[in-house]
N, C-alpha and C positions, 0 to 999 in steps of 0.2 A: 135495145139498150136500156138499160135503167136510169134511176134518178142521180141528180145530183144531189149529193147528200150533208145536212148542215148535221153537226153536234154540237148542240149547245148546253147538254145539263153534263154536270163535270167537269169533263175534257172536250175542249171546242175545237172541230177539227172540221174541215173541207172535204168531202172525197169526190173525183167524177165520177160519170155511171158507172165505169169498167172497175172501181175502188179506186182507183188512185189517190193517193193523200193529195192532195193543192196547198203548197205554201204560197198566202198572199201576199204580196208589198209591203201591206200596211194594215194595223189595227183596225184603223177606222174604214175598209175594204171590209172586212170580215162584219165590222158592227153596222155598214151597210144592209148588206146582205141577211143577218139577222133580224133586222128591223123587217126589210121588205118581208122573209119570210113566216114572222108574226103575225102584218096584216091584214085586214080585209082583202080579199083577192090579191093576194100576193104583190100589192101598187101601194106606193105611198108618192104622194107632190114631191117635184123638186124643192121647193121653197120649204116643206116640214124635215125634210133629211138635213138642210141647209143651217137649219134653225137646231135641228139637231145636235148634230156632229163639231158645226163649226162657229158658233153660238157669238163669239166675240167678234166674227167678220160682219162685213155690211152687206148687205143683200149681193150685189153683185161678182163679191169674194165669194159667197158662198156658192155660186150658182158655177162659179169658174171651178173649184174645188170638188162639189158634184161630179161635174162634167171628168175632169180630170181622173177622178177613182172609177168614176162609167166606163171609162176609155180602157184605163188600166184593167178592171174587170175581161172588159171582152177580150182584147190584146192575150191576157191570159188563157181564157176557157173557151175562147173559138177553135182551139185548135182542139179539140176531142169531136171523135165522130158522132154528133149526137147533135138532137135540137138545138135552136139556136136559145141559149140560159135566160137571155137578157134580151126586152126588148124594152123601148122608151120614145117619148116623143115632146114636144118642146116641153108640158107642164108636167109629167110624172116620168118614171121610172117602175115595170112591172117584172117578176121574172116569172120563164115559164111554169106550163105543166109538170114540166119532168125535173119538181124539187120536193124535197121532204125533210122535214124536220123533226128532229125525235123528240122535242116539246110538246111538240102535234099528234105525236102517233102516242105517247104516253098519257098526253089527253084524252084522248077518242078509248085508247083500250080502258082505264080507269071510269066511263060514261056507257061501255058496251059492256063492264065484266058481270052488274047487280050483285046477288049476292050469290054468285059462282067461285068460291075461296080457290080453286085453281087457276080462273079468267082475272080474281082479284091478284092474286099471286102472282101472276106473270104481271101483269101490268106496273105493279108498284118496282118488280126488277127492271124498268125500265128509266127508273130516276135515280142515276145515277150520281148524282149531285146536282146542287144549284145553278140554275140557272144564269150562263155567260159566267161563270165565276172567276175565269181562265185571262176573263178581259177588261183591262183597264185602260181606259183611253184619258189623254189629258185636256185640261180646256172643256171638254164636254158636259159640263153636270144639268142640261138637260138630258141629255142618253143615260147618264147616271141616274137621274129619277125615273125615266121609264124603265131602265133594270132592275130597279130597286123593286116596283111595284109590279114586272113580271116576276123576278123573282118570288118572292114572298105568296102571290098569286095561286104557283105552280106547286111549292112549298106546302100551302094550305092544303092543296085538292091531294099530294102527297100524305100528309097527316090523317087527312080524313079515310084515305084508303086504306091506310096501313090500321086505323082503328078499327076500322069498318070490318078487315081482315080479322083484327086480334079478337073482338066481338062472335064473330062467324067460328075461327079456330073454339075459341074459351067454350062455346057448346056444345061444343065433339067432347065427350067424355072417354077415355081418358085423353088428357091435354099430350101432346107429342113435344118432339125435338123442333117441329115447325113452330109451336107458336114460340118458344124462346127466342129462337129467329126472329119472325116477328118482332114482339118484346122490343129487341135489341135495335132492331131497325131503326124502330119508332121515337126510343130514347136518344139518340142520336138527332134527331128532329125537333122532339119536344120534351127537353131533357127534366119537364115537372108532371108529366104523367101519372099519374100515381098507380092508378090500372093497369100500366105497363111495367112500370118496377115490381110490380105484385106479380106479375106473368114472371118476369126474372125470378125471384125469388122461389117461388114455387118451382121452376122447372132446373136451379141447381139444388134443390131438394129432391125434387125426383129424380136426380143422379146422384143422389146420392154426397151432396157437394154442401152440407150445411154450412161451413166456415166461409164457400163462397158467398152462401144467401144470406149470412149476420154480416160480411165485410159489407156488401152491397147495400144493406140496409143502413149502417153505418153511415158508410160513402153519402148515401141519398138524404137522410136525417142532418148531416153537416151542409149540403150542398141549400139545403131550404132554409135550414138557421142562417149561411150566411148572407147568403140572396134575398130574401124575402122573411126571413125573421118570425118564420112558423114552425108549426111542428109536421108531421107525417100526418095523414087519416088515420082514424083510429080503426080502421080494415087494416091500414097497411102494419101496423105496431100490433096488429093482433097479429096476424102472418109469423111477424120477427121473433114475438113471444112463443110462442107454438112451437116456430122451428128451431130456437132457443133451447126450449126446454124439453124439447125431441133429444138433441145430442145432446145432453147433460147426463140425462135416465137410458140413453141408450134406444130413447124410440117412445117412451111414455110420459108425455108428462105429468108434474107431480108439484101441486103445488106447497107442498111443504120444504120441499127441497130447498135449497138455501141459491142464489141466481148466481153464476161466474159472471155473468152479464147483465146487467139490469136492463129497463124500457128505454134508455137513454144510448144502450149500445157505449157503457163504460168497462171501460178494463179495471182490472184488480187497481189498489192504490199502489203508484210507482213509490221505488225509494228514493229518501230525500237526497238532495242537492247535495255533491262532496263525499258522498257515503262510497264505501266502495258496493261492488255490483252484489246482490242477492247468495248470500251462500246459503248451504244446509243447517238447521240448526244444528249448536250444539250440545254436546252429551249433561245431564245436568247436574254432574259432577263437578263440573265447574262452575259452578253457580256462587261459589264466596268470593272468587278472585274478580268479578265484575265492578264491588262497590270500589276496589283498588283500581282497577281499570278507570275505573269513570272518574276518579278524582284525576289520574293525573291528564286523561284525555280535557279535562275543562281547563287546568293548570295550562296546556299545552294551545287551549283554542284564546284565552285572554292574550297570550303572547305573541300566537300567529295575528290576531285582530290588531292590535298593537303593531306590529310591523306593515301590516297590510294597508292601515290606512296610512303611513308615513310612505312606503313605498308602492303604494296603488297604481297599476298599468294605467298607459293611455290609451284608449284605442285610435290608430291611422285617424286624420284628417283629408277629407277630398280637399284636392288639389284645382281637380278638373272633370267635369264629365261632359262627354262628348258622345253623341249621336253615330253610330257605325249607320252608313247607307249602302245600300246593297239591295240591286231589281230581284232580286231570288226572294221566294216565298219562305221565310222561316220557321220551321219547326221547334228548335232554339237547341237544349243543349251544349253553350260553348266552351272550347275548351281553347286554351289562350296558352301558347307557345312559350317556353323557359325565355325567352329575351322579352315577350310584351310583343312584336310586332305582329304576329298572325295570329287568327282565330279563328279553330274547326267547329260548322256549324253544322246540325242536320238540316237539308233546304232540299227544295226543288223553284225549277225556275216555272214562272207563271201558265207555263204552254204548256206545262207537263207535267202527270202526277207521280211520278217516280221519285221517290225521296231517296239522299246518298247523301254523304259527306261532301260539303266546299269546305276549300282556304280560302279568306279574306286576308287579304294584304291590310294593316291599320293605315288611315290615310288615304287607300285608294279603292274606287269600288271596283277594280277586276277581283272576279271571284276565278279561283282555279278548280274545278271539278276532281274528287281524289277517287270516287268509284262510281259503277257502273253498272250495278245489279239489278235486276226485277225487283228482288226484293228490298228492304229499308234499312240502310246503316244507319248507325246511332251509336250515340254514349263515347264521342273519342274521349281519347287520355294520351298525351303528351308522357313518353319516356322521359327517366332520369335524364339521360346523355341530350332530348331534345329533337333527335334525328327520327324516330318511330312513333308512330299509335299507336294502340291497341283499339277494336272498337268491335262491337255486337251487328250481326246480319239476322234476321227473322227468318222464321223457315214458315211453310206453308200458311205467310201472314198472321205468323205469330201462335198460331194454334200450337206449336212443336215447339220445344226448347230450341233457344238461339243459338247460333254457332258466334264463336270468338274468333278475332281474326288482328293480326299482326302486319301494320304496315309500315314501309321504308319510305317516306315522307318524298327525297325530291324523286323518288326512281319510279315509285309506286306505283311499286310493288306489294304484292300482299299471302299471306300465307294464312291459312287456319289452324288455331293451335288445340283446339279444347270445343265441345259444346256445354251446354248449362243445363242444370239436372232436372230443371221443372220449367224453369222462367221462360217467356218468350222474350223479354228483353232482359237485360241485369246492367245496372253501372257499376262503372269500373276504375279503377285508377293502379299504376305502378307503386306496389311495393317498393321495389328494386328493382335492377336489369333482368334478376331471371324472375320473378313471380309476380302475381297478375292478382289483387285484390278484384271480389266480384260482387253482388248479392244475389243469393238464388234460396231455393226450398228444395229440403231432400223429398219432401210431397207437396203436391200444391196444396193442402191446406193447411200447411205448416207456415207461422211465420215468417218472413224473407232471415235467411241468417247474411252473414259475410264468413264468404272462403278465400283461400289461399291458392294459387292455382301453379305450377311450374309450366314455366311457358317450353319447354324444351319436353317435356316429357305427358303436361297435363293432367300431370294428379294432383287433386284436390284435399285439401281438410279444414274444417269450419275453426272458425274462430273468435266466436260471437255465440250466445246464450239468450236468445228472447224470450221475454215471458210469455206463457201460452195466452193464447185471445188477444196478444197483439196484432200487429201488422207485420211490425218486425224491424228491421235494420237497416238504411238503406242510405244511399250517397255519400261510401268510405271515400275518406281524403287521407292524406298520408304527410306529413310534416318533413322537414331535411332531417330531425333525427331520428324517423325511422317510427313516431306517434301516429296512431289511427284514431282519425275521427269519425263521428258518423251519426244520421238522427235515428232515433230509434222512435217507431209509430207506434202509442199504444194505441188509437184508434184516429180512423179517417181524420181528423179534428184534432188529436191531440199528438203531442211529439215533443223531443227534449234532445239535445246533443250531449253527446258520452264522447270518450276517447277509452282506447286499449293500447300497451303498448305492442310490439310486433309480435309477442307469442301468442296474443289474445289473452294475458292475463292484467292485472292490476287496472281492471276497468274504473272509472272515475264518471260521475254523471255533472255536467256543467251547468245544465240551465232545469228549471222546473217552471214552464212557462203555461204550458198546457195551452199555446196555440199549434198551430202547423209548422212546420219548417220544412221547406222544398227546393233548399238550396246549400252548401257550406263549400267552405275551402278556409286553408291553413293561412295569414297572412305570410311575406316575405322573412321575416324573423322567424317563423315558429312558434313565437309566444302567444298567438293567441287568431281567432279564427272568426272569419265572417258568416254568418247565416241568413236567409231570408227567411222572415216567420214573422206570423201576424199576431204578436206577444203585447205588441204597441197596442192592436184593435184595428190596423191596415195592414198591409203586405208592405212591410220596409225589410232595410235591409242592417242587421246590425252584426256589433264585436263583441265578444266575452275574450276575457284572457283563461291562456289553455290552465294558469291554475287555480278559476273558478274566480268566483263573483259577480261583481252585479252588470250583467248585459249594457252597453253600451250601443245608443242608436245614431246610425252613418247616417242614413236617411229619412226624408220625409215620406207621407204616406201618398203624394201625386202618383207614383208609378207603382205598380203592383209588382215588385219584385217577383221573381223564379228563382232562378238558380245563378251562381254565382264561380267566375274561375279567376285565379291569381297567378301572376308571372311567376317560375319561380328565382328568378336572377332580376328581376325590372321590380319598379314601384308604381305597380299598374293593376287592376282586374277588368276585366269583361262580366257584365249584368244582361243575363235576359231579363227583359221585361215583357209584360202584355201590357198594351196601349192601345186607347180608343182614337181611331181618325178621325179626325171631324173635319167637317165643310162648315160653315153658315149659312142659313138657306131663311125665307121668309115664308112664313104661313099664311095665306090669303084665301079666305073662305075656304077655306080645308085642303089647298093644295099646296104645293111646294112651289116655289119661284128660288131661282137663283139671286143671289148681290153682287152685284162688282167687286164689294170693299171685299168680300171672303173668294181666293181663289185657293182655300185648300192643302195640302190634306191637313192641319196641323191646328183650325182656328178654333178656337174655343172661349169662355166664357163672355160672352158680352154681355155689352153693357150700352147705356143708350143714356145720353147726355140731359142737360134741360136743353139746347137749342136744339134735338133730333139729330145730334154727333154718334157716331158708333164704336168703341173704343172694345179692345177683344186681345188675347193672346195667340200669336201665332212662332211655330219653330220652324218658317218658312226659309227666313238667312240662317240655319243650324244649328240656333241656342233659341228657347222661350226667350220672346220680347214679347212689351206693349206695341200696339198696332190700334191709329185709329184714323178714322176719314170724316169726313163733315157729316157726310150722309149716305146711307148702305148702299146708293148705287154710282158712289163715287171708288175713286181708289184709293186705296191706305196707303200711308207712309207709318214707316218705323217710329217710336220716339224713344223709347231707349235701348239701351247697348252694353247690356249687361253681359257678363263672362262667367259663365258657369252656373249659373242659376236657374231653377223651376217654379215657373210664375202661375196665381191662380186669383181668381175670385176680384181682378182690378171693378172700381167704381167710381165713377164724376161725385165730383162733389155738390152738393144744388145751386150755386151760384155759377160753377160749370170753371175754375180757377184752377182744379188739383185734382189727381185722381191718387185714391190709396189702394193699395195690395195687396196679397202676402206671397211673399216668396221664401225658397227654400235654397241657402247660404252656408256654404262651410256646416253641412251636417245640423242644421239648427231652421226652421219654419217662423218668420216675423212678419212683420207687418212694416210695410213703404209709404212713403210718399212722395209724390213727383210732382212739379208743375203740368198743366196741361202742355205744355209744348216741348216737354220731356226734358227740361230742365230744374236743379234744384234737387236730385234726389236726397233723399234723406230716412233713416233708420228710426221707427216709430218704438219698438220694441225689443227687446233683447231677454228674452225669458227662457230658461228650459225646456218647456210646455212647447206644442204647436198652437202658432194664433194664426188664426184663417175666419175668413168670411168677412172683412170688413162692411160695416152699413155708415153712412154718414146720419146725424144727428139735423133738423131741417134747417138750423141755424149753420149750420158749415165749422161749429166750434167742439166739434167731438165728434170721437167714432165709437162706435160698438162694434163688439168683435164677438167671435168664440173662442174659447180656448180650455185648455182638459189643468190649468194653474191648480193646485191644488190635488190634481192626481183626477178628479172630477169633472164633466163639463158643465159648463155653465156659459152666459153671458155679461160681458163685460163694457168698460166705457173709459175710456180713454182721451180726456181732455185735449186739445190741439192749440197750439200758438205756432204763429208764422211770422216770429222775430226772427233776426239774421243769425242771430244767437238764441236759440231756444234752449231752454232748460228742459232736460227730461222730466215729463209728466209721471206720474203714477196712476196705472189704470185700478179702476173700483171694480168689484162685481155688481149688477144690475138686476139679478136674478140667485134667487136657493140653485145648492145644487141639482143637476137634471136637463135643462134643456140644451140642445146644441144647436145645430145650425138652424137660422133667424131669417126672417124681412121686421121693416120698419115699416109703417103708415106711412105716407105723405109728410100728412103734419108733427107727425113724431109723437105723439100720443098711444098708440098704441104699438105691443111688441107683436112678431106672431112668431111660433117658434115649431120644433119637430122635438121628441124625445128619441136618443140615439137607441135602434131597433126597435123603436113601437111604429105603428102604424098610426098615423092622423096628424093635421096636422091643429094646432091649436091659437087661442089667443089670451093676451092679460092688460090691460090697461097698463103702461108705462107708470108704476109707481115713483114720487119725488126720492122716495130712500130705499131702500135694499131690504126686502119684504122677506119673511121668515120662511115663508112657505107660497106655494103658487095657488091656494085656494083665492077661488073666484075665477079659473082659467075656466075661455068654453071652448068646445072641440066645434071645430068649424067642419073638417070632415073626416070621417074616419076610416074611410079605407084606402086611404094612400099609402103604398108600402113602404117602407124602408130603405128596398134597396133604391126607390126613386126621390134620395132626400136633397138632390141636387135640382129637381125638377117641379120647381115651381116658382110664384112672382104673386106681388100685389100688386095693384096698379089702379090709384082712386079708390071706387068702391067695388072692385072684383080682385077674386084670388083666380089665380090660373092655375093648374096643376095638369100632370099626368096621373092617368086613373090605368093604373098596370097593375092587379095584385097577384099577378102571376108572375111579374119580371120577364115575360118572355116579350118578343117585338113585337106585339099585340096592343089592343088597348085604346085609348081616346086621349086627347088633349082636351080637358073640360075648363068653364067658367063658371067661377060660383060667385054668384050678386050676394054681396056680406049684406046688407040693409034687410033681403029678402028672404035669403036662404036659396032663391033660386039657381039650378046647378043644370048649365046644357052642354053638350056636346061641341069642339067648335075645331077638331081634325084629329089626324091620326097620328097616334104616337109612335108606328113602328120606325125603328131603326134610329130613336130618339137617344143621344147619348145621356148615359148614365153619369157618366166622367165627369160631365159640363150642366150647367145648368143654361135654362134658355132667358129672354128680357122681352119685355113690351115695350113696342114701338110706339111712337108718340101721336100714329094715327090706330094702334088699337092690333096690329097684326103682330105676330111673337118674330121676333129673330131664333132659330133653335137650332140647332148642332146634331147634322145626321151623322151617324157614328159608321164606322168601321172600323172591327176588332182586329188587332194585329199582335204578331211578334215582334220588340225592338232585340237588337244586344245597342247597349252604350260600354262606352269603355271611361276606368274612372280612373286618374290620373291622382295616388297619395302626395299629401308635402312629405319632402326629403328630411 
């Protein structure tokens, strides 16, 4: 007979000797069982799996509870003809010989391959994903920290092979179709490789693929500006140049030539806001009748501006937003039902990597499965009538142009109507009942355009004109009168929203923002349309009205908007989001310990009292509250109860009376205040601007804030009285424009501040009046990245930081002694959230927030 066999990177699955699948009971059965077969000798103590698994029982619960999954165990796999799995005796638990873990064999092969690029090769195929990734247990975050740290572990020895590989390949001249492979593997892992984006690059050059090697380069050039707030190597920008100016001349470069593309990977300049879309010049015979033209077009714009500002659209007001919960792993994608009650996601559930279409009921978490492919559905669209999808299946994992496929919602039922001419995936949305807006490329290296599709018959015709060296067109929406919206990517980084009417003519461009936009839809009127785009300098989510003007922002920058769908008969949309999960956990000489007060998944920013109180946000009851307990190994209660709002950055005040905040209200970011017993709320600010990051003043009679007032950031200070009747204060600024988020000294004497995307972080003595300039600031240190501006503290005479300048889950927790300069090491910053920032506790260990990245949808409810 053979082994019993565990899977635990990717997909976690049981099988007996003979293959049989094994469904267990229970989660914490399988995370048994995994533990034991990590081990030294396949044995761990009863009392460590106890402490494990069931963390919150008392010794003798745990030891019942063991026993109980042991029982359950054998009950199950005694019955295959095979050695006996399991054996155990009063103090441990051992399983036998005949097991095998493909943790284990992917270990040993990656220690056995050296530098055999076909022994390396095979081996690295055998990591198929992360480690347990499949398994979430509840109550456990000890098992949760040893997954964390095999994980990551496995992950490493992963990376290193795979470079080890790309190293081994890169000196075989010429380079093959393998090391792109490679390459690709690798980036997936370690998405700031530089060496490995170069391996990309070069090997769709060697195919011949330049527009794919400038996109990628693009792509990667944005991804490090906005992460980490660098630029590429100047290997990698020499590569981009070359291959640049390869396809310009046809294969030679020349450096006289004029660039269609500069080192920066920009497109030509777009046209302006309101213009219609690019025509051919004309003849210049016409050339006298332009100075008529132009008078009376100004004539015409004094009047339109005139009307516009008396009758200027509103954009929708949230009403409500509310958290969709659902155990299915989210891909996102949503598409939200004409009534508002259902919403098609791409998901799969945690056991399984198979990705397809659910309906989520609003309200309820049964999810109803709508397919059943090998392959990956995606991109639904909700028919006019309400009763149908349309939606995209992959063919050979995308490598192949995607098929289009039509389905009958309650029957579903489903039919393929069309495939796509380049794309492997394309979104999509309903013209009408008979034709199918898409985006695709008549070559792949042609821009994405939008087509027109008959869903009865399948013939196609474009509709849409992108300028060359863009990206091209992409997430058409469709209005009740029959208007096409859609962003148009001039590069990775940059984008703008157009409309066309249904022939594809009278194109109109809405915004000229020149951030991303990775989301739109039409609101309920048609007047005007929501977008996600990071125009703000976050990922929020706003309105323009469809006949142009000045962008209007829904939301604040806490949630990293996606994509976004609207009812078209309800006063409702669905928002994906990407959100960091956090726990609370304590740093103790460089390990992790769990709190009581934090059980997860949702706590984030603390904050620590003068008497060693712990005070934090959690959306554990289903909306952001404050949450706080005496002391981190006690338990929290709630203290407010708020409706509809996204809370950040709460702080004690130093007499330990009040804590303030900032939350995000009716479309608008201010700054609160509460009594500590979560009475007294009260509204500190009401500004346009977002104010975040309160700091208390040592006296308790002021705050200082940040805020972007003036269009700028800078900091601020904001006087406080705590009559029954307080008058609205007027906050000053405390600082020139330039610095953003802050800590205070102790004593309040000194500021210490970040500038928004520099690295380092700095300080300035707390001038009496509003100093002109920040001369006399020193840089305390300077290779703190950007994207970690949320991750750090003072406390007495040290600064605490994370020292990441790669952004990846890497990296140290350090202490720097301000008096000395001295700077040590004092634990690990992987899986440290970026979202959250961490606090010092009052005996010297950090409270910090281990993260896990998720997809949310929330659903936001407009006033009527």
């Amino acid at each position: 007979m053979g082994n019993w066999t565990l899977s635990l990177l990717g997909r976690n699955e049981l099988r007996a000797p003979d293959g049989t699948p094994i469904s267990l009971p229970t989660r914490k059965s399988f995370a048994l069982l995994a533990y034991l077969a990590c081990s030294p000798e396949r044995a761990a103590a009863r009392a460590r799996l106890a402490a494990l698994l069931w963390e919150n029982a008392d010794a003798e619960q745990g030891r019942l509870h063991v026993r109980k999954v042991l029982w359950t165990l054998r009950k199950q796999l005694d019955g295959f003809d095979a050695e006996t799995p399991i054996s155990a005796d009063v103090d441990s638990i051992r399983l036998g010989q005949n097991w095998s873990a493909d943790s284990a064999i992917f270990e040993a092969a990656v220690a056995s391959a050296g530098d055999d690029p076909a022994l390396l090769d095979a081996a690295c195929t055998l990591y198929t994903g992360d480690f347990l990734s499949d398994l979430a247990l509840r109550n456990a975050p000890a098992f949760d920290e040893w997954v964390a740290i095999e994980r990551q572990r496995l992950r490493n020895i992963a990376i290193w092979a795979l470079r080890r590989l790309l190293d081994l390949q890169d000196a075989r001249q010429p380079a093959d179709a393998s090391t792109l492979a490679t390459a690709l593997r690798l980036v997936t892992l370690d998405p700031y490789d530089e060496k490995a984006h170069r391996a990309i690059m070069d090997g769709h050059r060697r195919q011949r693929r330049a527009a794919a090697a400038i996109a990628h380069y693009q792509d990667f050039r944005s991804r490090l500006a906005g992460d980490l707030g660098v630029e590429p190597e100047a290997e990698t920008t020499a590569l981009f140049e070359d291959i640049a100016g390869r396809r310009r001349t046809g294969g030679t470069p020349q450096a006289e030539s004029k660039p269609v593309l500069d080192s920066a990977g920009r497109a030509p300049p777009p046209v302006q806001p309101g213009s219609e879309m690019a025509r051919p010049a004309q003849p210049l015979a016409r050339k006298r009748r332009w100075p008529w033209i132009a008078s009376l077009l100004v004539i015409g714009a004094l009047g339109a501006a005139g009307w516009y500002a008396i009758d200027r659209p509103k954009a929708p007001r949230v009403a409500r937003l509310s958290p969709i919960e659902t155990e299915l792993v989210v891909s996102g994608r949503p598409a939200l039902s004409n009534d508002g009650t259902r919403v098609i996601v791409t998901a799969r559930p945690r056991s399984s990597d198979n990705v397809d279409l659910y309906m989520l009921s609003l309200g309820s978490a049964q999810a109803r499965r709508l397919t059943d492919a090998p392959e990956v559905d995606d991109n639904a669209a909700w028919s006019p009538a309400g009763t149908e999808i349309a939606f995209t299946r992959t063919v050979d994992g995308g490598r192949k142009p995607c098929t289009i496929h039509v389905m009958t919602v309650a029957a579903a039922t489903e039919r393929a109507i069309g495939r796509c001419l380049t794309a492997g995936t394309a979104a999509l949305a309903w013209a009408d009942p008979r034709h199918l807006l898409f985006t695709d490329a008549a070559n792949s290296d042609d821009p994405l355009r939008l087509y027109l599709m008959d869903i009865e018959s399948g013939a196609t015709r474009s509709l849409s004109e992108p300028p060359a060296g863009s990206f091209g067109d992409d997430f058409p929406q469709i209005s009740s009168s029959g208007r096409i919206a859609f962003a148009r990517q001039f590069g990775a980084n940059r984008a703008d929203v157009f409309t066309l009417d249904a022939r594809g003519d009278k194109g109109r461009r809405l915004t000229q923002d020149s951030g991303t936009v990775s989301g739109l839809a039409w609101d309920r009127s048609g007047d005007g349309l929501f977008y996600a785009s990071t125009r703000g300098g976050d990922a929020g989510l706003w309105w323009i009205a469809a006949r142009g003007g000045q962008p209007q922002r829904i939301s604040s920058g806490l949630l990293d908007y996606r994509r976004v769908s609207q009812a078209r008969d309800a006063n409702r949309a669905v928002v994906e989001t990407a959100l960091d999960s956090n726990r609370l956990m304590r740093l103790v000489d460089g390990r992790l310990q769990s709190i009581r007060a934090s059980t997860g998944p949702s706590d984030r920013f603390p904050s620590i009292g003068p008497q060693g109180q712990i005070l934090f946000v959690s959306r554990r009851s289903g909306e952001d509250q404050l949450w706080s307990a005496d002391r981190s190994d006690a338990p929290a209660r709630q203290l407010t109860h708020g409706d509809g709002w996204q809370l950040s950055d709460p702080v004690w005040s130093p007499d330990g009376q009040w804590i303030a905040f900032a939350a995000m209200r009716d479309g608008m970011s201010d700054l609160y205040l509460v009594n500590a017993d979560g009475s007294q709320l009260r509204r500190l600010t009401a500004d346009a601007s977002e104010d975040s990051g309160p700091q208390w003043a040592s006296d308790s009679r002021s705050i200082f804030f940040s805020s972007r007032r003036g269009g700028q950031s800078r900091i601020w200070r904001l006087p406080i009285t705590f009559a029954a009747d307080p008058r609205p204060q007027a906050a000053v600024p405390v600082t020139p424009p330039g610095p953003g988020d802050f800590r205070l000294s102790p004593d309040g004497h000194t500021l210490f501040y970040l500038y928004p995307g520099r690295a380092g972080i700095w300080s300035h003595a707390l001038p009496p009046a509003l100093p002109a300039t920040t001369a006399g600031e020193r840089l305390l240190v300077k290779d703190f990245a950007p994207s970690d501006w949320r991750n750090w503290a003072i406390d007495g005479d040290y600064l605490y930081y994370a020292a990441r300048p790669t952004a990846l889950p890497f990296g140290t927790l350090r202490r720097h002694h301000l008096p000395s300069g001295r700077d040590e090491a004092i634990g690990s910053a992987a899986d440290l959230s970026r979202a959250s920032p961490f606090a010092v506790a009052r005996d010297g260990s950090l409270i910090v927030p281990v993260r896990a990245l998720e997809i949310r949808l929330f659903a936001i409810d407009w006033e009527q």
